[in-house]
N, C-alpha and C positions, 0 to 999 in steps of 0.2 A: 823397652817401652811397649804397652799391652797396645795391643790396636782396638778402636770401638767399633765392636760390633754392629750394624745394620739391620733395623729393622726388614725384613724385604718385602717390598709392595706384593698387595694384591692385587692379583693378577685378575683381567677383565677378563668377565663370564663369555666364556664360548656359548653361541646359541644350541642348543640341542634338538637337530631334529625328532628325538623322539614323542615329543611334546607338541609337535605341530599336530593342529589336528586334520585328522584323515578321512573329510570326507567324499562325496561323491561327485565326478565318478574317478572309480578305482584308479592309482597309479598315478603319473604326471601327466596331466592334459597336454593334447595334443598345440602345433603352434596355434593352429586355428583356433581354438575351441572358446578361449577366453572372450578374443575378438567377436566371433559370433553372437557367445554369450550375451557380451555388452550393447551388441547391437540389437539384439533380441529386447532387452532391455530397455530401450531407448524407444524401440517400437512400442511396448508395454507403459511406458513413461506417457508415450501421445496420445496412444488410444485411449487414458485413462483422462486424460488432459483435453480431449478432443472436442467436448464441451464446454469447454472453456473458454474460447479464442474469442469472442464477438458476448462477454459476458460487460457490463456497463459498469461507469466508475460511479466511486462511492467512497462514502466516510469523507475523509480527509482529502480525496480526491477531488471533489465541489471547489474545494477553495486551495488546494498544493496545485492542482491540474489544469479543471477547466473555466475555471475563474480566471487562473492565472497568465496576465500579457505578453509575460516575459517569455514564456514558452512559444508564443505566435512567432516570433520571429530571431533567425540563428543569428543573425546581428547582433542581439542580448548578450552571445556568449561572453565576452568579454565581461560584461557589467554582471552577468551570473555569479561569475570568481572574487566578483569582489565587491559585491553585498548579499549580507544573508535577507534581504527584504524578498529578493528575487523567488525565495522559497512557497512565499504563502503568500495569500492577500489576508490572513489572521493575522497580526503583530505578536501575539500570542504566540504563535509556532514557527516563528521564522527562526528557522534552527542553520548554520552554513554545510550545507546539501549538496555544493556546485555540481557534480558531476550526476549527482540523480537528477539537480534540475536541467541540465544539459543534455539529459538523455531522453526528456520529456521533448522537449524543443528538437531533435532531432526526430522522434519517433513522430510527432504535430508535423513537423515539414516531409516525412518521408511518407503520412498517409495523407496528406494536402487534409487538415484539421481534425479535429476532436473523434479520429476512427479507431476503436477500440480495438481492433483487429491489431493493428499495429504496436498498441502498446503492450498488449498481453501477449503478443508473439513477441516482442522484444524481451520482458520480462523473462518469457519460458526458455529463451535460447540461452541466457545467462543460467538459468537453472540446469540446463541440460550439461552447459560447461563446468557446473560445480559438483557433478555428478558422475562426471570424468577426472576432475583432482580429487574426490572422495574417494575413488578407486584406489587410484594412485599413492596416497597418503595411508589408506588401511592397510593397502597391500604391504608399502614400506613398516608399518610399524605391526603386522604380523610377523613379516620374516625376521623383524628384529626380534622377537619373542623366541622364534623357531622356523629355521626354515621349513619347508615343508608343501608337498603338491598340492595338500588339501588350500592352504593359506588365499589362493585368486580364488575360490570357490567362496571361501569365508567374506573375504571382502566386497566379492560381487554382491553378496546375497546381501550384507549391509548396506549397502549402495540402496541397492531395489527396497531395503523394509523403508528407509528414508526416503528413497525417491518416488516412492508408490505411497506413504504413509499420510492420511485422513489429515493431519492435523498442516501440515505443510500445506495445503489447498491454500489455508488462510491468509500466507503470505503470498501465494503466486495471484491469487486471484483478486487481491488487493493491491494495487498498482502502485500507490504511493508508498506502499512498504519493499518495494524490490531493494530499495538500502539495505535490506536483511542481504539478500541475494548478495549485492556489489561484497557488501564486509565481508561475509563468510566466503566469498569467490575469493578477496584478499587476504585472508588470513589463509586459508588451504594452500594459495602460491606461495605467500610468503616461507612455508613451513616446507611445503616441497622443493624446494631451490635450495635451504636452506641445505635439507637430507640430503637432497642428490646431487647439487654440486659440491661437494666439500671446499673445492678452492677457489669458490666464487668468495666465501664467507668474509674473507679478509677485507672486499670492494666492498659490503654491507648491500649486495645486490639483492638478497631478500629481502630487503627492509623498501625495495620501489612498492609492490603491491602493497604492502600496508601501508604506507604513507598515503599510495590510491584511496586506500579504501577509507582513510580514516576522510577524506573528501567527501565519501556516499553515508558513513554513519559513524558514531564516535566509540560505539563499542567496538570496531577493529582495532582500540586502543589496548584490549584484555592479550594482545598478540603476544607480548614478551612471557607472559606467565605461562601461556600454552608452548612458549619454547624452550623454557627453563625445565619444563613437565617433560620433554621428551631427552631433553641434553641428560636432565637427574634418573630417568629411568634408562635410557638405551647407551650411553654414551660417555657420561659422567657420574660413578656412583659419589664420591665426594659433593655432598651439597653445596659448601660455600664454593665449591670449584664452577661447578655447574651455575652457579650462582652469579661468577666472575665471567661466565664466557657472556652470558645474557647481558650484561654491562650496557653497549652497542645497542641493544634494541630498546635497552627501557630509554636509557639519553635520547633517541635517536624517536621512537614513537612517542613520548609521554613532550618532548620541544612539539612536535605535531597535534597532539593531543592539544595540548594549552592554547597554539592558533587557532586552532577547530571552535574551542571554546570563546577562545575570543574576540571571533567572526562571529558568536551567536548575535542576532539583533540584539538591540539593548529589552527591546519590548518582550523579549522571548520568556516565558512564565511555561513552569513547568504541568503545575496547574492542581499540583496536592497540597490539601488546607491542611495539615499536620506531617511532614517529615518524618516526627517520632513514631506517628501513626502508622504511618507507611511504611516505615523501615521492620520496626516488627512484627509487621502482617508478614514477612517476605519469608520465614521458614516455612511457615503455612501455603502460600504460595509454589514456593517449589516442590511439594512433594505434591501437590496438585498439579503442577507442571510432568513431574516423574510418572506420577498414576495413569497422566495420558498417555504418554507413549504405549503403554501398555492397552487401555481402556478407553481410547480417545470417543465415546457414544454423547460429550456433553459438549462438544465444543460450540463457542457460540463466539460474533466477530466484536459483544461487546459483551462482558462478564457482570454483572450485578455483585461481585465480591466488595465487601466494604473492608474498610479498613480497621484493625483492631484497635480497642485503646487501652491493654491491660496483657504485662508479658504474662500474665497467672491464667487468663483465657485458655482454655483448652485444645485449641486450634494452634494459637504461637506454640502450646509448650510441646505437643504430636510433632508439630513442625521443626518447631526446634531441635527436639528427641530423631528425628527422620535426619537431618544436615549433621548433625554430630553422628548417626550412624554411616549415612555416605562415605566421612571424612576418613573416618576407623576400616570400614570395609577396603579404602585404596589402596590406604597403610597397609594394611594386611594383604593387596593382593600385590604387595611390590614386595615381599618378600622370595617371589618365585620369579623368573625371567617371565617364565611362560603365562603368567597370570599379570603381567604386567601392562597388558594394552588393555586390561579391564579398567587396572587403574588410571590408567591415562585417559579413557572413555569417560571415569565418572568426574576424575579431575577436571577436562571439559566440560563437562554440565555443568559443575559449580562453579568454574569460572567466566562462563559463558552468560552463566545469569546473574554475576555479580552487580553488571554497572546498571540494569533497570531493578536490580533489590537496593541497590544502594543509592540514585539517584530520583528523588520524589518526582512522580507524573502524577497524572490526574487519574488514570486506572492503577488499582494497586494490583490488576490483575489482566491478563490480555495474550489470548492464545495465539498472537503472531511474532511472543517475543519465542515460543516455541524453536523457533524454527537454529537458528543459530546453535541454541544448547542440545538438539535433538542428536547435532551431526557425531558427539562424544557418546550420546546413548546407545545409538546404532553401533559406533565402532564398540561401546563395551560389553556390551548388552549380547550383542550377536558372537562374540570371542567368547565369554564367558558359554553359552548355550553348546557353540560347536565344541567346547573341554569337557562339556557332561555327557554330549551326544555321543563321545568318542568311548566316553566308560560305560557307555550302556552298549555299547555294539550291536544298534540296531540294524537291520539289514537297510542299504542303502537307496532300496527304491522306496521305505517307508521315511526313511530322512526327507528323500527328494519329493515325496506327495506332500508331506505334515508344510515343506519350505512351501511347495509351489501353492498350496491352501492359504497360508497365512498372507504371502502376497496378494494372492487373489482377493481376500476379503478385506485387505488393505488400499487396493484398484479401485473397488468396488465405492467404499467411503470416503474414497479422493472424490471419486465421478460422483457421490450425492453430495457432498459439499460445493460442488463447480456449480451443481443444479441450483443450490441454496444463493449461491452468489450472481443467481444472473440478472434479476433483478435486483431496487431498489427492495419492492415491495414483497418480493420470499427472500431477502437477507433480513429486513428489520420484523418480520411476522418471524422465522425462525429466532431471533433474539428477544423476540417477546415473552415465547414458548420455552426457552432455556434460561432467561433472565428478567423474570418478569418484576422484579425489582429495579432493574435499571431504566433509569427515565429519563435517559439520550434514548435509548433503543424504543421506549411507547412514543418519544417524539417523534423520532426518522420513520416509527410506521406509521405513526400522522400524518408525517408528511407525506409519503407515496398514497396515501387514501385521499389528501388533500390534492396531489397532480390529478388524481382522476375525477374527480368534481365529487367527491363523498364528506363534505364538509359536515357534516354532522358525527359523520365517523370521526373526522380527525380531529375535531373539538372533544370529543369524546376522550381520545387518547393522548391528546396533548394536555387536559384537564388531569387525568391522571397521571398523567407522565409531571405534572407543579407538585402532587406529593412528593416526589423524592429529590426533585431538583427543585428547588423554590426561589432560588438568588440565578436561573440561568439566563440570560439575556438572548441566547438565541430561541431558546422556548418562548417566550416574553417575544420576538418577533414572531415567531409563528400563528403566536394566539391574536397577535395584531391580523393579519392575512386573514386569515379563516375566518376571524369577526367580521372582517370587512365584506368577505367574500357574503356572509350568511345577512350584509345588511345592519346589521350592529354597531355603528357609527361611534356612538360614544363607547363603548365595551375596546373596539379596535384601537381608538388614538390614546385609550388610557394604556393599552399594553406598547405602544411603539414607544411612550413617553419610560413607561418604566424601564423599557429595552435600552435606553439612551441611557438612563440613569444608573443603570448598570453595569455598564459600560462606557461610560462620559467618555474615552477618547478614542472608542472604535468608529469608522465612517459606515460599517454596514448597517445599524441598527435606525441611523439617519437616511440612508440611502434608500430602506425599504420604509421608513415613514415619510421621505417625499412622494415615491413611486405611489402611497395609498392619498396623501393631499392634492397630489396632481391627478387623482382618479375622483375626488368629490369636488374639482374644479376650484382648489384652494392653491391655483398654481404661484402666487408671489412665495407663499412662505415656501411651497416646494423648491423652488428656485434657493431660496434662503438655506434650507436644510442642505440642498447638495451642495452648495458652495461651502458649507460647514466642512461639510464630508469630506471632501476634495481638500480643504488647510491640512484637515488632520491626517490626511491620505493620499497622498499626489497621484497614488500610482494604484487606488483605487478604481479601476477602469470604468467600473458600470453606472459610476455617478456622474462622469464626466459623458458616457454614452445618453444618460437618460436624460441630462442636461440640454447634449446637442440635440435630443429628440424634442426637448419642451420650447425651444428655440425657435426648431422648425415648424411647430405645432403656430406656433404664434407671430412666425413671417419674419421675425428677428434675425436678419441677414448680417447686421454686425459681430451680437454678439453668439452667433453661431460661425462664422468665419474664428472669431477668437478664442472659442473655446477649441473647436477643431484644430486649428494651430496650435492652443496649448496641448492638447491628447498630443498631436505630434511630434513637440518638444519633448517629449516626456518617450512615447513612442513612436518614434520615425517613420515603421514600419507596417504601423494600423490601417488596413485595409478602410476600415468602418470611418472613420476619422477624415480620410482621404475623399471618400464617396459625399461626405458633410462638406467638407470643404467644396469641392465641386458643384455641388447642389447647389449653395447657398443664394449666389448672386441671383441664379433664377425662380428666388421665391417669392411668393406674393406677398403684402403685409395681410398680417389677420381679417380686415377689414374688408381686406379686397376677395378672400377664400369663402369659399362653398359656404353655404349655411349647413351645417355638422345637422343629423338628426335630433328633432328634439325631444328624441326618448329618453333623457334623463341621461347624467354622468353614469348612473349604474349600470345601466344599460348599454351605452355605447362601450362604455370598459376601458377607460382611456391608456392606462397599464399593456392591455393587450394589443390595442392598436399599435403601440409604441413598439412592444416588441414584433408584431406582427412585420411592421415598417424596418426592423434591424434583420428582422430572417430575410426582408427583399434585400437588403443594403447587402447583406454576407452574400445571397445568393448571384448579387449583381460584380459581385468583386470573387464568385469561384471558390465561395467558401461553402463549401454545401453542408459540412457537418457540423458549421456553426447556425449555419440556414437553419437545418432540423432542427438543434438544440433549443433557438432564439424562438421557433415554431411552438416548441415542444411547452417553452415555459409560457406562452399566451395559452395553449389549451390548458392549464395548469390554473387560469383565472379565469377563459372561459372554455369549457369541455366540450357545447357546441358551436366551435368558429366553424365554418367550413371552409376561408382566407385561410387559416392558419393548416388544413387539412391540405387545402391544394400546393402552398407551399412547399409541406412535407413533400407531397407525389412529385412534384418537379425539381423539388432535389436528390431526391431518390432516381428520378430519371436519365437526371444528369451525372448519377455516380454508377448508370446501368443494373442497378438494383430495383430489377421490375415486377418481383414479389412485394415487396416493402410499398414501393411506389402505387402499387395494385391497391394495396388495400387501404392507404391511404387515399387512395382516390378514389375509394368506393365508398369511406366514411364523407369525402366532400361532397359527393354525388347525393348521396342519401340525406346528409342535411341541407343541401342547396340544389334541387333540381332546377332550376331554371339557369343553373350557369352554365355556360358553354364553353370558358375555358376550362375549366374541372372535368368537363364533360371530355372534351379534344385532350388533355392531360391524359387521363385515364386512356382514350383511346389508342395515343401515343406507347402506352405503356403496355396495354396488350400484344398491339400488333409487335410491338419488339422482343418481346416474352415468346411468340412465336415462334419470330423469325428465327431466335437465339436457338430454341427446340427444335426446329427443324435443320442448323447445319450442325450441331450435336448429332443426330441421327445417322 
């Protein structure tokens, strides 16, 4: 009887040191040297960043952040996890976020309200943690390629081009997008527990951080395919094998995935007018995405890219031609061990931007989705450089200048994009300048022309910003504002009305056409409008604020007690709400109060007294950064209050910030000399600014 022969396995590639690359400095580093390194690194990461910490929210942050109730108070937590309402006050964007919005309401309670200091140092510290598993992760999937002393050198310096890299500003310095942050924090754990413990794998304990993450953003659902990429190149040359071990992670995140989805609010609108449209702009897209890494000199926080409608376009078919090249160049560099974190590098870029190319938004373009697919460019990007640098055998203190240059000039463009985001009004003037097509970006710099009392400017650019946005119902509010502001009566109520009809079941567009009826002394139907607001919106907060303000305005002790009560059905924990209620019983009716000035409703500004009366309510309940804010949006309608300047200074006084405090109390002075609490404010605030300098010394 013949016996059958045996194919006999192929046997798994031994790593080859000779193919690690060898850079500098000479030999194996010492234990210290790495450590230092990183911490070197990390000092290089703040300095760069150091501009950053007290930069103000924005975009999406108005209405995910400081709009948002749920955030005021960690009571919410609970009700966070289990509505995605909790996300936004837009129905439109209420995406289920729980642990991003849980970390707002932690970061709100730990700077006692709306201190941006605290949310952008919370944001950066998650960053600096993702820049310590980036290490870790390259490190691992160098030595898989080839051991070798050069390999901590390689992955530091990938670290640093990402962790120093222009385009990354975008996300850190955009508060609302730290979901970037959280996912890609969860998908690098997920991936390194996975590596490094081998025998945890069987408990699916790598699969905790992704499931996290898939709580802060739904792209940490791309996890399993980034694990099948490292099991098929380091681990398991057989694909369907490799394929079979992944099993566990696709079952196990894609059940996560479909919850995620299926907590989105029902109202949640992605917000792209064609799918078709947007899906085949998206080769085009990525190699504009790839070009930056390299050439990041256009970034901008809102892109003017439109969408294409024709795969024969010259842009889809580059694009196209660019993503079918990617795909080939991976192929091809998994043919070598040692070429093989290249391909895993670009494998992560394309899987990384799969779910915003595949799922319709309203930008078909948007350099914070950056940030996530950059982390695969860095790792391939930089492996691939150190394999050429090795065959040129340059001498190694010109390696270590050309690295520490490119950094440098990487530092450099982080720190001018920090500068661009610190305001309102040099982030939307820079998006004007780089997208001057997009007409969100000529609106939001309307809008900051329009805070500063430049209402002709911002009609200006809000007029032009209706070319290309024509159907938008927040522009349609704006032009409401600034009409009213400029005295255009009939101009204003024809845009609040359009704003409404563009939005028939949003409460903002109602909420800012009461705020303008209740300022020409049309207060029933005001009353009328917010109550609309409020069916359609429960948890609308500013309708039900400016309610109890019209209430109070007019002696109405009932039903200001009962709306107060409702805000605090709804929120228990509302300071502002509280202070109404209290107030109430000792108000006078209308009839029995002051005779108001009779300079006309335009005049007296009823809008602003309103809010002027909500910055005293925050400051009287120790909310000082809500004080500023509520301050901030009366000078925004009137530019010379000098009430709304003194406020400022005495919550500035109150938070020992007696710069800020200074100078607002020098703008109340200068329009109001004859006050003498402004006057003693300011005074206040000197002599403490002193005192402060002199035990410094």
């Amino acid at each position: 009887m013949s016996r059958r022969h045996k194919k006999p396995k192929k046997p798994i590639e031994a790593p080859s040191p000779a193919v690690a690359p060898a850079l500098p400095p000479a030999g194996r580093p010492s234990r210290w040297a790495i450590p230092a390194a990183f911490a070197l690194l990390v000092v290089l990461v703040f300095l760069t960043y150091s501009n950053h910490f007290h930069n103000s929210f924005h975009f999406d942050d108005s209405h995910a952040i400081v709009g948002n109730p749920y955030i005021r108070d960690l009571h919410n937590a609970s009700f966070i996890f289990r509505d995605a309402r909790t996300d936004d006050t837009l129905p439109a964007n209420q995406t289920y976020r729980p642990l991003v919005t849980l970390s707002f309401a932690v970061d709100y309670r730990l700077g006692h309200g709306l201190n941006p200091l605290w949310f952008q140092s919370s944001t950066f510290l998650w960053y600096l943690l993702q820049l310590g598993l980036m290490y870790l992760l390259f490190r691992r999937v160098f030595d898989a390629a080839g051991p070798g002393p050069g390999n901590a050198w390689v992955a530091l310096f990938a670290t640093a081009v990402f962790g120093l890299h222009p385009a990354m500003a975008e996300t850190v310095n955009y508060i609302w997008q730290r979901a970037e942050v959280y996912s890609t924090v969860a998908v690098l754990g997920g991936l390194l527990i996975y590596i490094s413990a081998p025998g945890l794998r069987r408990y699916g304990v790598y699969l905790i951080p992704v499931l996290a993450g898939l709580l802060a953003k739904q792209t940490t659902a791309v996890f399993p395919a980034l694990l099948f990429a490292w099991i098929w190149l380091f681990e398991e040359r057989s694909f369907w094998k490799a394929l079979g071990r992944c099993i566990p992670a696709f079952i196990v995140t894609g059940a996560g995935a479909l919850f995620v989805l299926r907590m989105n609010a029902a109202t949640y609108f992605g917000g792209a007018a064609s799918a078709y449209n947007y899906r085949i702009s998206q080769p085009a897209v990525v190699l504009s995405y790839f070009r930056r890494f390299f050439l990041p000199f256009d970034l901008s926080a809102d892109t003017d890219r439109r969408p294409y409608t024709s795969v024969l376009d010259i842009h889809v078919v580059l694009g196209s031609l660019f993503v079918l090249l990617m795909v080939a160049a991976a192929l091809w560099c998994m043919r070598r061990r040692e070429t093989r974190p290249i391909a895993f590098g670009f494998f992560w870029f394309l899987v990384a931007c799969a779910p915003t190319s595949w799922v319709p938004l309203a930008e078909v373009e948007n350099d914070h989705r950056l940030f996530f697919p950059f982390v695969g460019l860095a790792l391939g990007v930089c492996w691939a450089a150190a394999i050429w640098l090795q065959g040129l055998r340059l001498p190694r203190a010109a390696i270590a200048g050309a690295c520490a240059l490119v950094l440098a000039c990487a530092a450099w463009g982080a720190h001018q994009r920090n500068e661009v985001w610190r305001t309102d009004e040099s982030l939307w003037l820079d998006v004007t300048r780089k997208s001057p097509r997009n007409g969100r970006g000529l609106m939001n710099y309307g809008g900051s022309q329009m805070a500063l009392g430049r209402y002709p400017v911002a009609l200006d650019y809000f007029t032009r910003a209706l070319v290309y946005n024509p159907y938008y119902p927040t522009l349609e509010i704006n032009l409401g504002v600034v009409n009213g502001a400029l005295h255009n009566t009939a101009e204003s109520e024809k845009h609040f009305l359009r704003a409404i009809r563009l939005a028939p079941k949003a409460a903002e567009g109602r909420w800012f056409y009461a705020r303008w009826l209740n300022s020409v002394g049309r207060v029933p139907e005001a009353i009328a409008r917010l109550g609309e607001a409020i069916r359609l919106q429960p948890d609308y907060i500013d309708a039900r604020y400016l309610l109890m303000q019209i209430y109070a305005k007019l002696g109405d002790r009932q039903n200001l007690s009962a709306q107060a009560s409702a805000t605090l059905a709804v929120f228990p924990g509302d300071a502002l709400a509280r202070a109404w209620l209290a107030k109430a019983p000792t108000l006078l009716p209308a009839s029995a109060q002051p005779v108001a000035s009779a300079a006309g409703p335009a005049d007296t500004g009823m809008p602003a007294e309103n809010l002027l009366n909500q910055s005293l309510a925050f400051y009287q309940a120790g909310l000082y950064y809500e004080s500023i804010t509520a301050a901030r949006k009366a000078l925004e309608i009137r530019p010379r209050y000098p009430e709304a300047w003194n406020n400022i200074m005495a919550a500035y006084n109150s938070l020992d910030d007696w710069d800020d405090a200074i100078a607002a109390g020098e703008m109340a002075v200068t329009l109001d000399p004859s006050s003498q609490l402004a006057r003693n404010n300011l005074a206040l605030a000197k002599a403490q600014k002193a005192k402060s300098a002199a035990q410094h010394r």
